[in-house]
C-alpha positions in Angstrom: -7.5 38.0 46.7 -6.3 38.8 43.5 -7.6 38.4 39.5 -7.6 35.5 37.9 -6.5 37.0 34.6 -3.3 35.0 34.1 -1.8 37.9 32.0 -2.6 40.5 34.7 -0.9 38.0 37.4 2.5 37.4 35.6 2.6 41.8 34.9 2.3 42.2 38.7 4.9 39.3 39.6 7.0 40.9 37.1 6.7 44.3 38.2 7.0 43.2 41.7 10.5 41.4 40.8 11.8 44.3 39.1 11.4 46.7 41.7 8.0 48.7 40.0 6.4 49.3 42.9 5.2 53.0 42.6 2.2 52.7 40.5 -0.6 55.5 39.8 -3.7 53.9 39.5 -7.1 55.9 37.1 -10.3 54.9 37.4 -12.5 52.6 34.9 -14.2 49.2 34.4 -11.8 47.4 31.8 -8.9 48.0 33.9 -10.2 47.1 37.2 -9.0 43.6 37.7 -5.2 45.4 37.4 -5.9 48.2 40.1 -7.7 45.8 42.4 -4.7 43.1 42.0 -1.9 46.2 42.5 -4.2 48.1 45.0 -4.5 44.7 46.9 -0.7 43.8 47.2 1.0 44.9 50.3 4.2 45.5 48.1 3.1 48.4 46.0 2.6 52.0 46.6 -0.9 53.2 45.0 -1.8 56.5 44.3 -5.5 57.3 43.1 -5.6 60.2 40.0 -8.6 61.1 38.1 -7.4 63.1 35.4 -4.9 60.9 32.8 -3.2 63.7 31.4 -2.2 64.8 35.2 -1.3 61.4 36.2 1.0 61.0 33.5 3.0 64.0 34.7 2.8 62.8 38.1 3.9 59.4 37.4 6.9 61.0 35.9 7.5 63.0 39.1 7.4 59.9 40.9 9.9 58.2 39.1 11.8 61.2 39.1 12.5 61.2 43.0 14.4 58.0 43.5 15.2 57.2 40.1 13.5 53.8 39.8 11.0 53.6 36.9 7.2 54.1 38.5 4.1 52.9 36.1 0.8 54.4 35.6 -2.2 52.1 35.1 -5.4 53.3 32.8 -8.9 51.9 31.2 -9.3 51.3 27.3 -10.1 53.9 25.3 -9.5 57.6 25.0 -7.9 57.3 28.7 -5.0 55.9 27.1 -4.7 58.6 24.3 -4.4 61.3 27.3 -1.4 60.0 28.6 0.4 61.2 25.4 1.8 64.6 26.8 3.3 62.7 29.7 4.7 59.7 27.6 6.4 62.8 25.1 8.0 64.2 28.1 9.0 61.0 29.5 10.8 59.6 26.1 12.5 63.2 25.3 13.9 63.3 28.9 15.0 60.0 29.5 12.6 58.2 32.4 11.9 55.2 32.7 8.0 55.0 32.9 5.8 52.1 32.5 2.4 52.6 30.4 0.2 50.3 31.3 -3.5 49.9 29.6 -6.5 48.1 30.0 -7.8 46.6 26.8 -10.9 45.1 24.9 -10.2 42.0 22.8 -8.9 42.5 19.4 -11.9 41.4 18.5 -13.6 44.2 19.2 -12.1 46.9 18.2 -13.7 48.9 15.2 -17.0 47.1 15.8 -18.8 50.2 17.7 -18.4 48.7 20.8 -17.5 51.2 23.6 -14.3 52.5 24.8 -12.5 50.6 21.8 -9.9 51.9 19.6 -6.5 50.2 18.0 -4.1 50.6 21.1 -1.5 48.8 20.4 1.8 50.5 19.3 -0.5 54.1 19.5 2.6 55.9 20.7 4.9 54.6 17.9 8.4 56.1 18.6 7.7 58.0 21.7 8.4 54.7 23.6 11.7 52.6 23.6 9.1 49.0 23.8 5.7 48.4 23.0 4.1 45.1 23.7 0.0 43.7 23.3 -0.2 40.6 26.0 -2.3 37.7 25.3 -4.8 36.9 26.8 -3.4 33.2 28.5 -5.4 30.1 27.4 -2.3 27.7 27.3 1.5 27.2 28.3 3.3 28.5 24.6 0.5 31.9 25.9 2.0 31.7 29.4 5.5 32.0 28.0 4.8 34.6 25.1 2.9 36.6 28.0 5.9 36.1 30.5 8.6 37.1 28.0 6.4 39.9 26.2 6.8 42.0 29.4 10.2 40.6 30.2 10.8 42.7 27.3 9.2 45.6 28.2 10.6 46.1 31.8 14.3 45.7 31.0 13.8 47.9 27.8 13.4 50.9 30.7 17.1 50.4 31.2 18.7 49.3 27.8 20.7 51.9 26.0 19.7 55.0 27.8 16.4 54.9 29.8 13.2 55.8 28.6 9.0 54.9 28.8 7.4 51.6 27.9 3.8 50.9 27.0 2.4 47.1 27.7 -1.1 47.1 26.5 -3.3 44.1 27.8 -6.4 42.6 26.6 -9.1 41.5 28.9 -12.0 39.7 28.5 -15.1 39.5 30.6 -15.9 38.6 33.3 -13.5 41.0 34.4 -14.4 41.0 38.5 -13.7 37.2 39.5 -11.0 37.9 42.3 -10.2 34.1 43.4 -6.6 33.9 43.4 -4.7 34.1 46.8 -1.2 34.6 45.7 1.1 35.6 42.8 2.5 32.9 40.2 6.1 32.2 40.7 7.7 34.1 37.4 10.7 34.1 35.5 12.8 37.0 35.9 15.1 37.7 32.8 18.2 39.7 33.4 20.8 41.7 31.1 24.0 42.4 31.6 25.8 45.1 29.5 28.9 43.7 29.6 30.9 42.4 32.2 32.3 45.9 33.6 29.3 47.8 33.7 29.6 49.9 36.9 25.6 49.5 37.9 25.6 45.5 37.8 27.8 43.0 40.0 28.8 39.9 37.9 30.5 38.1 41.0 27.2 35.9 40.9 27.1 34.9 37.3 30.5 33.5 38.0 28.9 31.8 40.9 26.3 30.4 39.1 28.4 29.3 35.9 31.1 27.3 38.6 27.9 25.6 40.1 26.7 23.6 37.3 28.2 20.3 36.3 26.6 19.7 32.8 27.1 23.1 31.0 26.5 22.9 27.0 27.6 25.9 24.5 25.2 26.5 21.4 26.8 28.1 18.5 24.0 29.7 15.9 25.0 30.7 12.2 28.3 32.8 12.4 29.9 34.0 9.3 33.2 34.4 10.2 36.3 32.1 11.6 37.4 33.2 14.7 40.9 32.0 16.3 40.8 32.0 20.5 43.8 32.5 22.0 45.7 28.9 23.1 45.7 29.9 26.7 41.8 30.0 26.2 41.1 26.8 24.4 41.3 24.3 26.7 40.2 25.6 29.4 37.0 26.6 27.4 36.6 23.1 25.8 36.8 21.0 28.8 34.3 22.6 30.5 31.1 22.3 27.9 29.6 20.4 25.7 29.8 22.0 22.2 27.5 22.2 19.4 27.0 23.6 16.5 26.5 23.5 12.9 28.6 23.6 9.4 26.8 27.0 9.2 28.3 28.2 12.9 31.8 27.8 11.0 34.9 27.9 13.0 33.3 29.7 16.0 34.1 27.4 18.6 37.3 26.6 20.8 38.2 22.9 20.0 36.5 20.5 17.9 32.6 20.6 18.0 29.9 18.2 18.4 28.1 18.4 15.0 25.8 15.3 14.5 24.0 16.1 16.8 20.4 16.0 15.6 21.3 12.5 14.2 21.9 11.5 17.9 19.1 13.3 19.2 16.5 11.1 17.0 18.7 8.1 18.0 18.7 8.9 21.9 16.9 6.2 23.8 14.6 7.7 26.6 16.8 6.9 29.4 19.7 8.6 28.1 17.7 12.2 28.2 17.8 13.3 31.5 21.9 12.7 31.1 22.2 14.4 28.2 19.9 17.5 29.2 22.1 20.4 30.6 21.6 22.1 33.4 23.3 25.7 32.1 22.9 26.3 28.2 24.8 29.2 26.9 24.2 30.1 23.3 25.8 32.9 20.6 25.7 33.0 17.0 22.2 33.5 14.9 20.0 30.6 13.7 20.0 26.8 14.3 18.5 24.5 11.7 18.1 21.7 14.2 14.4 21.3 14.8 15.2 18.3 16.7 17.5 20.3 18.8 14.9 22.9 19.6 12.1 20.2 20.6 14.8 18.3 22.7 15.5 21.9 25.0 11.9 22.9 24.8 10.5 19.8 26.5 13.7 19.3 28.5 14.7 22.8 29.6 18.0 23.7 31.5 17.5 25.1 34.5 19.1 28.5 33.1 19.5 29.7 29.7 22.1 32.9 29.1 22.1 34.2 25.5 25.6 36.1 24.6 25.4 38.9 21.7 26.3 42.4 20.9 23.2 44.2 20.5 21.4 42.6 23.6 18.1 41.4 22.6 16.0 39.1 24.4 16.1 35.6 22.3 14.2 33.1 23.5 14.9 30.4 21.2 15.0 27.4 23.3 11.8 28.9 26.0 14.1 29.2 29.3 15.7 32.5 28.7 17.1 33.6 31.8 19.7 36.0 31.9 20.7 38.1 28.5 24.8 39.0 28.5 25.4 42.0 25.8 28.7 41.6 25.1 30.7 40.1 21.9 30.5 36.3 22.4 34.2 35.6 21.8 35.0 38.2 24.1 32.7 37.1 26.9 34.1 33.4 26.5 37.9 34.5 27.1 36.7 36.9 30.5 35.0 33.7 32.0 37.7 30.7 31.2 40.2 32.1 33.6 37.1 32.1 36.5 36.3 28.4 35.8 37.0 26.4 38.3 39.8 23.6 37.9 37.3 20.4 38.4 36.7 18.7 34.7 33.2 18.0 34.3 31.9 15.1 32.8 29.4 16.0 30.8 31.2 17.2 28.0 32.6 13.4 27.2 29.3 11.9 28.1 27.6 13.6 24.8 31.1 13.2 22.7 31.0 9.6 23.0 27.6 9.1 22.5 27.8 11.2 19.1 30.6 8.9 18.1 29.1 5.9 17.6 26.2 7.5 15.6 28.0 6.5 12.0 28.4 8.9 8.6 25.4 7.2 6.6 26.0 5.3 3.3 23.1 6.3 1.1 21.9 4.4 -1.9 22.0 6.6 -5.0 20.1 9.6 -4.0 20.0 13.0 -3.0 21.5 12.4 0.3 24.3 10.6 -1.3 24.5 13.0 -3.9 25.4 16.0 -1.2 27.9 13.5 0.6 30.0 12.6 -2.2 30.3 16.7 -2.9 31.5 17.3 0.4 33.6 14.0 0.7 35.1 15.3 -2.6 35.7 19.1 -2.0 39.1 21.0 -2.6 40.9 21.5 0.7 40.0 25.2 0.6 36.7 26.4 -0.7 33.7 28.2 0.0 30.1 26.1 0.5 27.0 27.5 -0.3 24.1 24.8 1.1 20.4 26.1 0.0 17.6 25.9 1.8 15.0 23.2 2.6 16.8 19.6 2.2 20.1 20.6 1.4 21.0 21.9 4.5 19.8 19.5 6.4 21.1 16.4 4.5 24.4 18.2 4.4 24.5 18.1 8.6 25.2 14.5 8.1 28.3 14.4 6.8 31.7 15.9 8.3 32.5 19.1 6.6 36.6 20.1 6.6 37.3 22.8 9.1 39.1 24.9 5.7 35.9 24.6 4.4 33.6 28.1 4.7 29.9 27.5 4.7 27.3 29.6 3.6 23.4 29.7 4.0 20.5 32.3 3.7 19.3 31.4 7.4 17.9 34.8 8.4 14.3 33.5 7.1 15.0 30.1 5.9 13.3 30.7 2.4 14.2 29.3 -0.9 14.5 32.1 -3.0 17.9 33.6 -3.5 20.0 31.0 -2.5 21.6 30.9 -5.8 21.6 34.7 -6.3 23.6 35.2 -3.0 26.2 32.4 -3.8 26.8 34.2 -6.9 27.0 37.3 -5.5 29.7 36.2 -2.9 31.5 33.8 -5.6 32.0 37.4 -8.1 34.5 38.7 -5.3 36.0 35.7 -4.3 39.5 34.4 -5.0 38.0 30.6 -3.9 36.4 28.2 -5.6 32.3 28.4 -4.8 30.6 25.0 -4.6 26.7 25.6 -4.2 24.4 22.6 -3.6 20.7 23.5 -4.1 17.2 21.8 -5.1 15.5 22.0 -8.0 12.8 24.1 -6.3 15.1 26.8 -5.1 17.2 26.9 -8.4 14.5 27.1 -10.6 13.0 29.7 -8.0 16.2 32.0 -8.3 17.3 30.8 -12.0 17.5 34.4 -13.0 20.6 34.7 -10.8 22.8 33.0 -14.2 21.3 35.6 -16.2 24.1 38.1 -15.0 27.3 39.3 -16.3 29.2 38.8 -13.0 29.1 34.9 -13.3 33.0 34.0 -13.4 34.7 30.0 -13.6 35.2 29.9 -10.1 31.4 29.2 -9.7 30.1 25.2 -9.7 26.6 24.0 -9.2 25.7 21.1 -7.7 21.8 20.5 -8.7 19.8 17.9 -7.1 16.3 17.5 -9.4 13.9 15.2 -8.2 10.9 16.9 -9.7 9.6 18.4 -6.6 9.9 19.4 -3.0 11.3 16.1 -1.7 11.4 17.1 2.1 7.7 17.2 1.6 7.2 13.9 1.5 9.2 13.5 4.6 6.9 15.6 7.1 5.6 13.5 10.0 1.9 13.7 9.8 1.1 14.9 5.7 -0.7 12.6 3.8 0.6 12.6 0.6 -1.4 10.4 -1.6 -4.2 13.0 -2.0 -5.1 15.3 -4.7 -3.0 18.4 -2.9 0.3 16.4 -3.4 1.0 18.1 -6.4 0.1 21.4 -4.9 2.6 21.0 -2.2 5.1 19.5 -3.5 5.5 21.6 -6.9 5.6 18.6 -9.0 7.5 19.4 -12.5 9.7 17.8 -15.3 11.8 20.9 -15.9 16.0 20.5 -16.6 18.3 23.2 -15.8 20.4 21.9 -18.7 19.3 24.4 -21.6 19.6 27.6 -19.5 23.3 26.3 -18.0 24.5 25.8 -21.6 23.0 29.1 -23.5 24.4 30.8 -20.1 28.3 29.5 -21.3 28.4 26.7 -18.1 30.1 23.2 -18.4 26.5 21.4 -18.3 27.4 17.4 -16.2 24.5 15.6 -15.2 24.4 11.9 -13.5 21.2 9.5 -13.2 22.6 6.7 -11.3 25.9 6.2 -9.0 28.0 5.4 -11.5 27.6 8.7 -13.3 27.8 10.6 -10.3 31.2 9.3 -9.5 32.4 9.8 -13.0 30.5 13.9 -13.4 32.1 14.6 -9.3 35.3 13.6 -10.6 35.4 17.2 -12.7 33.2 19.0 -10.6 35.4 19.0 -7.9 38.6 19.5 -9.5 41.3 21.8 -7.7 42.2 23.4 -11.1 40.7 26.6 -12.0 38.4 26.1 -15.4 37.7 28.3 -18.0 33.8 28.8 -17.2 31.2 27.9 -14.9 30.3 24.3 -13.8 26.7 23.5 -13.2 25.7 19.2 -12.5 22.5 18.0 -12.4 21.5 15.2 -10.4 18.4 13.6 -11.6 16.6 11.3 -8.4 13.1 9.9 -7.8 11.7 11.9 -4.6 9.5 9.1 -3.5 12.7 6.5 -3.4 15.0 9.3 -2.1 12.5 9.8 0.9 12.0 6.0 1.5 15.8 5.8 2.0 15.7 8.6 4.2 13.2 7.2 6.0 15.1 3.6 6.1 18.3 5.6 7.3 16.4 6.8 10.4 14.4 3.4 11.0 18.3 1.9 11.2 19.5 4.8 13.8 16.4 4.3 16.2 17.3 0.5 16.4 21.3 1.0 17.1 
């Protein structure tokens, strides 16, 4: 019988499915539930050592003699500190150890109880991973727990080999032995590249030709990348495509981009034919919370992330297999492997994205953003801020010429406007940048600059507050903290535009919008800066919003 620690149980699964089963095993209390469940396991070899700082070198000689990484197992405490020497050793010569030790609960540490000190991270850059399990109290835990070492154990391999430490807390009581068998785990595989010498991708093919409902998800890319013709359509026909404006021209054929319009419109029996069975993602973020919930609580049966540098991303919680490669490179090695049946699934979430319509917005924010990019010059560059804009901007069809921009490495509002001016000082484009109040008034200290040029126009929406606030399922807004959240203010940009030399247009209802967007967007180069302001109620913009979605969900 075996722990019932639920951490300890997916670390022995996992080490079992890697092939760690050389373990040295020290004596102590706090670790006991480990050595019992790896001493008890007719798949591991167990070797009993007193002394730490011995069994750290003889770990080492273990992994040594076969080549496979071998782990070493101690109590909290000081016990931990004498495997130092070994872990040195280990990290300057290359081996793949695994350091794993028994811990109190956070909780405890630095409160005089015994055997505690701060062991997470204690061997800083003497290992190639560090991870701190938690202690598993729900499903989200389960997952963080399962990927945490995931982490750990193919870090032994990744970019020269080397020693991990996975450090787990455990609570009392630590002897309850009632389980009879190991959890079934999720293994998560790499492959550097598809020519590595040490990994066989014949399977991968396999799997990939297997699946009939196969779905590409394309994060933020900067770039524009061309495939080769011979590539396109044997890439497109075989996935469904999505992305956003911010994944730019990343994609071989014509994307799926409205998306998480059709998600929040998708009746209950459509999900289970609109769930894929293979996702395959590239690219960095994806503002599509709807997206996100939709994989999470419907999850492919495989998930492979594509990316240079070969980190374990597990957006979507199904991360199975991890392909470190360039994207656009891995895409044109697999299309000639596909096999030559077209799969269905692709149409199947084109034409239901088709009939979701462009919305028609009342004078607002939202219909401020759509008449910009309904209006934009053939070529152009697109800065979207944070917060609303972006989002409200995914609603309308943005012109493949068109270059998008975002700050989506951390979402936040500050320096939107201070990167778009940045990137509009050495650009031979004209730089449209649509951004709150919030966020401009934020960053307003971007204008104050002598690199602002003409080719720089910006569109303003001021509703006197964080609108998308007032949009969040579940915030009651009609309390005192309203004004807390939402920043209320009656501040206009118009003052600072005009002592900063910029054409100052502002619009209050539809009519003026039409008239101000008429010169804002003009192709012809001006002689300064543009900057509009938009002036809208938040509390009508987000009842239209609201009224917009209320109309999708009864289509």
């Amino acid at each position: 019988m075996y722990t019932d620690k639920k951490n300890i149980l997916q670390l022995v699964a996992l080490l079992e499915a890697y092939g760690i089963t050389k373990v040295v095993l020290c004596p102590g209390s706090r670790n006991a539930p480990i050595v019992h469940t790896l001493s008890t396991h007719p798949n591991f070899s167990c070797y009993s050592m007193t002394d730490e700082r011995s069994a750290g070198y003889f770990a080492i000689g273990l992994t040594l003699n076969g080549g496979r990484p071998a782990a070493i197992c101690c109590t909290s405490g000081t016990a931990l500190l004498n495997l130092h020497p070994a872990v040195a050793e280990a990290y300057y010569q290359n081996i793949p150890l695994v350091v794993i030790s028994a811990d109190r609960p956070a909780s405890w540490i630095g409160q005089m109880d015994g055997q505690t000190l701060p062991q997470p991270g204690v061997f800083q850059s003497l290992v190639k991973k560090s991870v701190n399990l938690p202690e598993i109290n729900s499903e989200e835990d389960e997952w963080y727990c399962n990927r945490l070492i995931n982490e750990a154990l193919l870090e032994t391999n990744h970019h020269g080999k080397g020693p991990v430490h996975i450090n787990i807390p455990i609570s009392e009581p630590l002897f309850q032995f009632t389980e009879d068998s190991l959890p079934q785990v999720r293994v998560i595989t790499r492959y550097q590249g598809l020519n590595v010498y040490d990994r066989d991708y014949n399977d991968l093919i396999d799997r990939l030709n297997k699946y009939n409902k196969r779905m590409v998800i394309v994060g933020q890319m900067n770039l524009i990348y061309l495939f080769e013709k011979k590539h396109t359509k044997l890439l497109y026909r075989h996935f469904a495509w999505l992305t956003e404006h911010i994944g730019n021209q990343t994609t071989p054929g014509i994307p799926v981009k409205n998306f998480d319009a059709a998600l929040y419109a998708m009746p209950e029996e459509k999900i289970d034919q609109m769930t894929p069975e293979l996702l395959i993602t590239y690219g960095g973020h994806v503002v599509s919370k709807r997206l996100k919930k939709f994989l999470r609580q419907h999850p492919p049966k495989e998930h492979w992330h594509v990316s240079p540098d070969g980190e374990v991303i597990d957006l979507y919680g199904s991360l199975t297999t991890i392909i470190e490669m360039d994207p656009f490179e891995f895409l044109e090695k697999i299309a000639g492997f596909l096999d030559n049946r077209t799969p269905g699934y692709p149409l199947v979430w084109e034409n239901y994205c088709k009939i979701i319509p462009e919305p028609n917005f009342a004078y607002s924010e939202m219909s401020a953003i759509g008449a910009l990019i309904k209006s934009l010059p053939e070529s152009c560059a697109l800065h979207l801020a944070n917060s609303s804009v972006v989002r409200y901007a995914q609603l309308y069809a943005v012109p493949s010429t068109i270059e998008v921009c975002c700050n989506r490495g951390t979402s936040g509002i500050e320096g939107s406007l201070s990167t778009a001016v940045g990137y509009a000082a050495c650009s031979d484009k004209l730089n449209f940048v649509a951004i709150g109040d919030l966020s401009f008034f934020y960053d307003m200290n971007a204008l104050w600059s002598n690199n602002l040029r003409p080719n720089l126009r910006i569109l303003l929406l001021n509703n006197g507050g964080g609108e998308i606030f007032h949009t969040l399922p579940g915030l009651d807004m009609s309390g005192t903290s309203h004004k807390f959240i939402t920043a209320i203010h009656k501040t206009s940009a118009k003052g600072w535009a005009e002592e900063r030399g910029f054409l100052y247009l502002y619009a209050e209802n539809d009519e003026q919008l039409t008239e101000a967007m008429k010169v804002f967007t003009l192709p012809e180069a001006m002689d300064r800066p543009v900057l509009m302001e938009v002036f809208t109620n938040k509390n009508k913009d987000a009842r239209i919003l609201k009224d917009y979605y209320y109309q999708l969900k009864q289509k």
